[in-house]
N, C-alpha and C positions, 0 to 999 in steps of 0.2 A: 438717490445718489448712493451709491457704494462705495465702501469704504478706499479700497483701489481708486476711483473715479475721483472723491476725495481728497486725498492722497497726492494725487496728482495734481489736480486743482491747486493745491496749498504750495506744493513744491516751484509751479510754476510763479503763483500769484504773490506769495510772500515778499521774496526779492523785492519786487515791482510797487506793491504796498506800501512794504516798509520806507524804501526809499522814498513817497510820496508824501508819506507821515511825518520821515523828518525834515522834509522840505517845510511841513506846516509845523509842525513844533519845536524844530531849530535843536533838539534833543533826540540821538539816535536810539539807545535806550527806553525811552521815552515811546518813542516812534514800533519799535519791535513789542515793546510791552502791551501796545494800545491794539496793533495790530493782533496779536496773540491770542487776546482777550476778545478780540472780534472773529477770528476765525475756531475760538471753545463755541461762542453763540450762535453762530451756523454750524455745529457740528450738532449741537442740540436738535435742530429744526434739518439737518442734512438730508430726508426722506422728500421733501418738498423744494429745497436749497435749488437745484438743477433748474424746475418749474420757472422760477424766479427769470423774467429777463434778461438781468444783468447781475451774477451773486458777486460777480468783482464789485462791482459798484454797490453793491447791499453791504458789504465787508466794511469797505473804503467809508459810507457812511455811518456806520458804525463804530468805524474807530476812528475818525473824526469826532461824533462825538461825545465820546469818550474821552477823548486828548482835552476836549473843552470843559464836559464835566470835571477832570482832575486838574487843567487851570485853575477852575472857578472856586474849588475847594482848596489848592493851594492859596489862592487869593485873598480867600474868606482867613484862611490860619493866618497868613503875614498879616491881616490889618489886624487880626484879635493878639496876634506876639506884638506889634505894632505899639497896642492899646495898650496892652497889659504885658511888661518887660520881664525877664523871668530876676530873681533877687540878683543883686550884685555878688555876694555870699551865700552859699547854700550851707548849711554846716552839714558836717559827716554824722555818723551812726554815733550816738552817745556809749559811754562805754556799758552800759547794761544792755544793749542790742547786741554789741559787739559779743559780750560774754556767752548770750543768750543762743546765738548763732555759733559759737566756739563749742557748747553744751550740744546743743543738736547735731554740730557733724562729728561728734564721737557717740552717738545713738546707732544700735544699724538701721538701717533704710526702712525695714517695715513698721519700724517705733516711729522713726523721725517723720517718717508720712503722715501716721495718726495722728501725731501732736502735733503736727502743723497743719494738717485738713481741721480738726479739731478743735484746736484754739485758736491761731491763727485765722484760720480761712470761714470760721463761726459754722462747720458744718456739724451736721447730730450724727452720733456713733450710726445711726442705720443710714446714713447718707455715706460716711466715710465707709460703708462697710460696701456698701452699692460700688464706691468709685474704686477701691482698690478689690472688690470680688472677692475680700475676705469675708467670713461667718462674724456678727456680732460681736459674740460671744470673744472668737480674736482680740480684734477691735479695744475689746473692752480690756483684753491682756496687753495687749500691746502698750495704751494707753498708758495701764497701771504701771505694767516696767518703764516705761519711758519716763512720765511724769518721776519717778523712783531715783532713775538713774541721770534724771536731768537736774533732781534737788542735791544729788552728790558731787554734781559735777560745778554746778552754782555753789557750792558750799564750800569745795573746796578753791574755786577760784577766788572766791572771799576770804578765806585763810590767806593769799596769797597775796594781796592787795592789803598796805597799810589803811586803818580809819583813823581819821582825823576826828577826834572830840569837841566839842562845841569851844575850849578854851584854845582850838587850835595845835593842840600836840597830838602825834602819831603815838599811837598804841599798836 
């Protein structure tokens, strides 16, 4: 099948589809999405697609099911939220995250990358250096200024911040 032949196939057959899919999943969305995903995997196999008896009907059960496998997985999640309720309270970022994350978006971006692929993400300098296509040796500058300029920045939001002595008063 070619791409034109294709093409048209899809333009004709989608409407017609889609509308049959929400008919069985009661979700138009739903129904367009399952379809979509059924007419990517005849476009894989599209050289043979024609051959095929019926590729409306190849489509059509295909996204069918599809529609059922993401029931069945949606079903599977509501009994496991079901099971297992999410807290009543979730508490927010403690204030050492908060500071932490206040510290890194005043890093510029090639620092704030390395030290958070770095420590954060438990990658090694020749990993980090792979994933942003820097040299090492970078890497390893990067790191150093950063860690540098992120102990100043923690240092001085600590200045800033009363501490409380074990008797209770603010120093």
């Amino acid at each position: 099948m070619t791409e034109d032949e294709f093409d048209a196939f899809y333009a004709a057959a989608f409407p017609r589809l889609t509308g049959q899919l929400y008919a069985f999943t009661g979700d138009h969305g739903e129904a367009q999405d399952v379809v979509q995903e059924a007419f990517v995997r005849a476009w894989d196999r599209r050289e043979r697609f024609l051959a095929d008896s019926a590729p409306e009907a190849w489509i059509r059960t295909v996204a069918m099911r599809l529609a059922v496998s993401r029931w069945r997985r949606a079903k599977r999640w509501l009994e496991l939220v079901r099971r297992n309720p999410p807290p009543e309270h979730t508490p927010g970022p403690g204030p050492e995250y908060t500071a932490l994350v206040a510290a890194l978006r005043e890093l510029p971006e090639a620092q704030r990358m390395a030290i958070v692929l770095h420590h954060l993400c438990d990658l090694s300098v020749e990993q980090v250096a792979s994933d942003t296509g820097a040299p090492v040796g970078t890497v390893k500058a990067r790191l150093s200024r950063g860690r540098a300029a992120l102990a100043k920045h923690l240092a001085a939001d600590d200045a800033d911040v009363p501490v409380r002595k074990e008797s209770g008063r603010v120093r």
